[in-house]
C-alpha positions in Angstrom: -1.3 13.8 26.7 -4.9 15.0 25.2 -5.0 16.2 21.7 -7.4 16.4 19.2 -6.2 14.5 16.6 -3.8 11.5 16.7 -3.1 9.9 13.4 -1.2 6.5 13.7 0.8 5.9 11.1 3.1 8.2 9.1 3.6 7.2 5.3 1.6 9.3 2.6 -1.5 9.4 3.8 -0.8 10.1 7.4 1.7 12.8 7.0 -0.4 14.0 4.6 -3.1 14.7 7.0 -0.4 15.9 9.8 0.7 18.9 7.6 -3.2 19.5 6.8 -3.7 19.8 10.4 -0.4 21.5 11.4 -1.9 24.3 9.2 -5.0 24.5 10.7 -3.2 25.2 14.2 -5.0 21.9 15.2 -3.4 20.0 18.1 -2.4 16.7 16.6 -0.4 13.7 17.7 1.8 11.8 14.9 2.7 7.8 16.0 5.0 6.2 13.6 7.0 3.2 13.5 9.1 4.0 10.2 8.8 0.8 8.7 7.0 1.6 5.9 5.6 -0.7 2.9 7.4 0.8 0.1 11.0 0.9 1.6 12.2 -2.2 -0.3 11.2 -0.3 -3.5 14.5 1.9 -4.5 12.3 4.3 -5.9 9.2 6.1 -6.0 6.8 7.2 -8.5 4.0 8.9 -10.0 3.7 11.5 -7.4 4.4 14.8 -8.8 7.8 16.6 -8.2 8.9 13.8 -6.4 8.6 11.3 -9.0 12.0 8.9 -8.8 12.9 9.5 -5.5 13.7 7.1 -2.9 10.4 6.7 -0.4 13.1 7.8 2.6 14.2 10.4 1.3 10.4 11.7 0.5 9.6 10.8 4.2 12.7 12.6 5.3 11.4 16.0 3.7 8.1 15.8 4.8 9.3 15.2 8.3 11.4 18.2 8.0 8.8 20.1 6.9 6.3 19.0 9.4 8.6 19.8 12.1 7.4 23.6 11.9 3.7 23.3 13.0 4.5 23.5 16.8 0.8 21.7 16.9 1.9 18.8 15.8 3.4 16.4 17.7 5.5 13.8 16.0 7.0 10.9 18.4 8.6 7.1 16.7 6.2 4.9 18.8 4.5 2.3 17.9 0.7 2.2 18.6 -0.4 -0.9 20.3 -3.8 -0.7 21.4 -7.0 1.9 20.4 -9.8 2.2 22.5 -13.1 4.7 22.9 -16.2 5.2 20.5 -17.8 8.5 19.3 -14.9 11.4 19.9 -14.1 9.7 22.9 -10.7 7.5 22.3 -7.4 6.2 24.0 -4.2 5.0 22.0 -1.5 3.1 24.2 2.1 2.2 23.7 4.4 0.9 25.3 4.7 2.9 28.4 2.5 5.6 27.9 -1.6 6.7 26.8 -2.9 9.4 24.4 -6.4 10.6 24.2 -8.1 12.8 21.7 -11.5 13.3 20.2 -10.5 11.8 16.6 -7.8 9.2 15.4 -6.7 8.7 11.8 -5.9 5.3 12.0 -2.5 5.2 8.2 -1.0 2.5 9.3 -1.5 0.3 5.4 -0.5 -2.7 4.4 2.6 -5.2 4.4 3.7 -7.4 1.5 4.2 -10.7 3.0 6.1 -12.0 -0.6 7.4 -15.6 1.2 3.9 -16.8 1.3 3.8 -16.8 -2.7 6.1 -19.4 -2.5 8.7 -19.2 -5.5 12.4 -19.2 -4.3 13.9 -16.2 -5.0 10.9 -13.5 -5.1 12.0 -11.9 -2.0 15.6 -10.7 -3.6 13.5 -9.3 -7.0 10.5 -7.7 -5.5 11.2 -3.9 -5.3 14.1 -4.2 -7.4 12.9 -5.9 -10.6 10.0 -7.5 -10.1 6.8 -5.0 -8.8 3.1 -4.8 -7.8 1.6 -1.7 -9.7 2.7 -0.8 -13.5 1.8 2.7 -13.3 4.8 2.9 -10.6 7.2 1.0 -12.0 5.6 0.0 -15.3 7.5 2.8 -17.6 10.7 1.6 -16.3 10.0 -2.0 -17.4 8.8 -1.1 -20.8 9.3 -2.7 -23.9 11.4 -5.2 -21.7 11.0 -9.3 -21.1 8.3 -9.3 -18.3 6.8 -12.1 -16.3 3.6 -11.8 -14.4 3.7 -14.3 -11.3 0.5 -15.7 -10.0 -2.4 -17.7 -9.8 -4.3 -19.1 -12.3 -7.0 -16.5 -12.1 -5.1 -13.1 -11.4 -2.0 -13.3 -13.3 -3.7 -13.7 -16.7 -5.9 -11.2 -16.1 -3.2 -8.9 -14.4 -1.4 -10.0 -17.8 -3.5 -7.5 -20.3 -2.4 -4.4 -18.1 1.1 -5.4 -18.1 0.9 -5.9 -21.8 0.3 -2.4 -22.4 4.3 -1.7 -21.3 5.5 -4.4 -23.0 4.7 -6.5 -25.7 7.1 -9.1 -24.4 5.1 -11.2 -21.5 4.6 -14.4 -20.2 2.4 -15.5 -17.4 3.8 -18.1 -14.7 1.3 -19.1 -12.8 3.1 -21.6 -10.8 2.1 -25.3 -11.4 -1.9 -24.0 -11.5 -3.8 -24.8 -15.0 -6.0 -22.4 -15.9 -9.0 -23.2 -17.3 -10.7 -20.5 -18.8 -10.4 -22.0 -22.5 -11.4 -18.2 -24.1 -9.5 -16.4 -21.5 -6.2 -18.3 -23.2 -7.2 -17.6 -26.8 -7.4 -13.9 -26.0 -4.2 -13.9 -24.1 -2.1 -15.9 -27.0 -4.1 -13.8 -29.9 -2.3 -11.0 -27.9 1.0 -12.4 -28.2 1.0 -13.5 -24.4 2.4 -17.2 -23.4 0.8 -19.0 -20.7 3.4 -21.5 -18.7 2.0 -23.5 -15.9 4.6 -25.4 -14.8 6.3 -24.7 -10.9 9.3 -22.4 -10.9 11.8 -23.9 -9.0 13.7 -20.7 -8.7 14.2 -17.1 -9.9 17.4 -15.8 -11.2 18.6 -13.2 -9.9 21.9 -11.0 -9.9 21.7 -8.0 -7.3 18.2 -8.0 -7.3 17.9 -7.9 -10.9 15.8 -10.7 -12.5 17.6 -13.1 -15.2 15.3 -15.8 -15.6 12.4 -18.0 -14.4 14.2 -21.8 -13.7 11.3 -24.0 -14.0 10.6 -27.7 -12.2 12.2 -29.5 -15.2 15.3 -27.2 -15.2 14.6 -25.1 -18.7 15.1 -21.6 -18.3 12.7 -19.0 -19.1 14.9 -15.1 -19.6 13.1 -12.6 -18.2 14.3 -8.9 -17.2 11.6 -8.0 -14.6 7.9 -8.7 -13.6 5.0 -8.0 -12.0 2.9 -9.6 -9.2 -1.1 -8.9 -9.0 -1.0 -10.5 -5.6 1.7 -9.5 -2.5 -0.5 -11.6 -0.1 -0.5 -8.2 1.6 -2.4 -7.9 5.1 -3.2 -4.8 7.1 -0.1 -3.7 9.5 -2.1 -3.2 12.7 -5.7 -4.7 13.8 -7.1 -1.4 15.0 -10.2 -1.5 12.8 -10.9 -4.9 12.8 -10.8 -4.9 17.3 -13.0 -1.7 16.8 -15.5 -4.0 14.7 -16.0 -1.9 11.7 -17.9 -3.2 9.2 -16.8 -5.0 6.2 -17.8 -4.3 2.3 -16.4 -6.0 -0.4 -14.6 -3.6 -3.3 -13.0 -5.1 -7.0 -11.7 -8.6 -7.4 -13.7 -9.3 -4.1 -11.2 -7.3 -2.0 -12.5 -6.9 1.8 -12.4 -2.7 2.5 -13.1 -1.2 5.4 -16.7 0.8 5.1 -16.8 4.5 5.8 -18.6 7.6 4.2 -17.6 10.0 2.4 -15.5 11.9 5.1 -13.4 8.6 5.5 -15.1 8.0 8.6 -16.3 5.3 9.8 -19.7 4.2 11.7 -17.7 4.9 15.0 -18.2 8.5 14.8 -14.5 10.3 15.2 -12.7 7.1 14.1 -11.1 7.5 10.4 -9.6 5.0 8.2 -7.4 6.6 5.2 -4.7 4.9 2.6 -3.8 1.7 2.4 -5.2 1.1 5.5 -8.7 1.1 4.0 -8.5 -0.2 0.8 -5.2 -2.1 0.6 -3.6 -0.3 -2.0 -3.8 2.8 -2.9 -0.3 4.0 -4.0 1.5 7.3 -2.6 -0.1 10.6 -4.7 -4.1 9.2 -3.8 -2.7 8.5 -0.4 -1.2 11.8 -0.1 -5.1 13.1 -1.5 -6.6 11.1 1.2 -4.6 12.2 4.1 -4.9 16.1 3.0 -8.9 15.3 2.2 -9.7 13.8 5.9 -7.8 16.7 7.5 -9.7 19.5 5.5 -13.1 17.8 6.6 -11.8 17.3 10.4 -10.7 21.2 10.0 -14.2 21.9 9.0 -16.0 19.6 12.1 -14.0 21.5 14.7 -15.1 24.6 13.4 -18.7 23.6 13.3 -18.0 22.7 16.8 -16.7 25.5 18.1 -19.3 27.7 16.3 -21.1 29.2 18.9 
């Protein structure tokens, strides 16, 4: 049950690091739950060779392929506890303990769309309605788009999504905003600002028809985008561990580490959305393959006699 690596967490950036390691003959221990962030999406791009492809069947691949390095260790378990400082650590689950002298805690983010509060999101998002334009914004372009948020974000998420489409309207959902030159800009640009609730979205399949608002007028849209998932990080490892806290754009909390992705606790390493919140799949993939190159080099400086 020792190894010197365990990763938790196997989307992108984990598995990522696995194959790193499985290549470097390092004995590694993968714990996944396979419930990953991006399997309501249908699919996945923007990461080269695989771009359009469902996230599972990525996953499935790189599981296959993974399956080789006889070093690496891949079990479905979930992770429920981490424990240890400075190369010294213990990971439990359910009926079992691992130790090792380094974990790579990939375990991201989840979308938690019902706290956004407009009836209907949760059938769109994924399908027709999306977080990040450079993943899904080609697909959308030149179409009717809405950008859902507050009064803050979405008009300034708004000007990205423009660059698609010149066809967008912000919702932001009964919130005024007040920014009197921020407007100007927006509607010089050709972008309408409605602030009254939605009552509902439209939807047929998953596919967005139109934004029903509080006074029952309908808005025809084709898709969207959200600047705000109300994401929060999947497990507590770091936070339990107490590592500290720096704040990133748009006042986002990140996790602080150096450049080697590790943090202050010497031995524990936070990569992919994990750290920053979102990071999407090829600079996750980076990450993952980055942290177990410099973990590579560590061990050999280790063992140097």
């Amino acid at each position: 049950m020792n190894y010197e690596v365990i990763i938790i967490g196997g989307g992108p950036a984990g598995m990522s690091a696995a194959l790193v390691l499985g290549r470097s003959r390092i004995k590694t221990l993968v714990l996944n739950t396979e419930n990953p962030r991006n399997g309501v999406t249908t699919h996945s791009h923007g990461f080269l060779t695989q771009d359009g492809k469902h996230p599972s069947e990525i996953f499935k691949v790189a599981k296959q392929q993974l399956s080789k390095y006889t070093s690496v260790t891949y079990k479905k378990e979930k992770a429920v506890y981490v424990k240890g400082k400075n190369n010294n650590f213990s990971v439990g689950v359910q009926h079992n303990t691992y130790s090792a002298k380094r974990v790579i805690v990939a375990t991201g983010h989840k979308d938690n769309i019902t706290e956004i509060g407009i009836e209907g999101l949760s059938e769109v998002y994924g399908k027709s309605v999306y977080p990040c334009p450079f993943c899904d914004g080609f697909e959308m372009a030149d179409k009717k788009l809405a950008v859902f948020g507050d009064a803050l974000m979405a008009p300034m998420f708004s000007k990205t999504i423009s660059h698609w489409s010149k066809n967008v309207i912000v919702f932001t959902n009964g919130e005024k905003v007040k920014d009197k030159e921020l407007i100007h800009n927006l509607n010089k640009n050709g972008i309408q600002i409605i602030d009254k609730k939605i009552k509902k979205l439209l939807s047929i399949e998953g596919q967005l028809k139109g934004v029903e608002l509080i006074d029952d007028s309908v808005i025809e849209r084709d898709g969207g985008f959200l600047p705000d998932t109300k994401s929060t990080e999947s497990t507590d490892f770091a936070k339990k561990m107490n590592i500290s806290i720096e704040i990133g754009h748009f006042g986002m909390e990140l996790y602080k580490v150096d450049d080697n992705k590790e943090t202050e606790i010497k031995g524990f390493y936070i990569i992919g959305d994990a750290r920053i919140g979102w990071s999407g799949v090829a600079s996750s993939v980076s990450e993952g393959s980055e942290v177990a190159a410099i973990i590579t080099h560590q061990i050999i400086g280790e063992n140097w006699k």
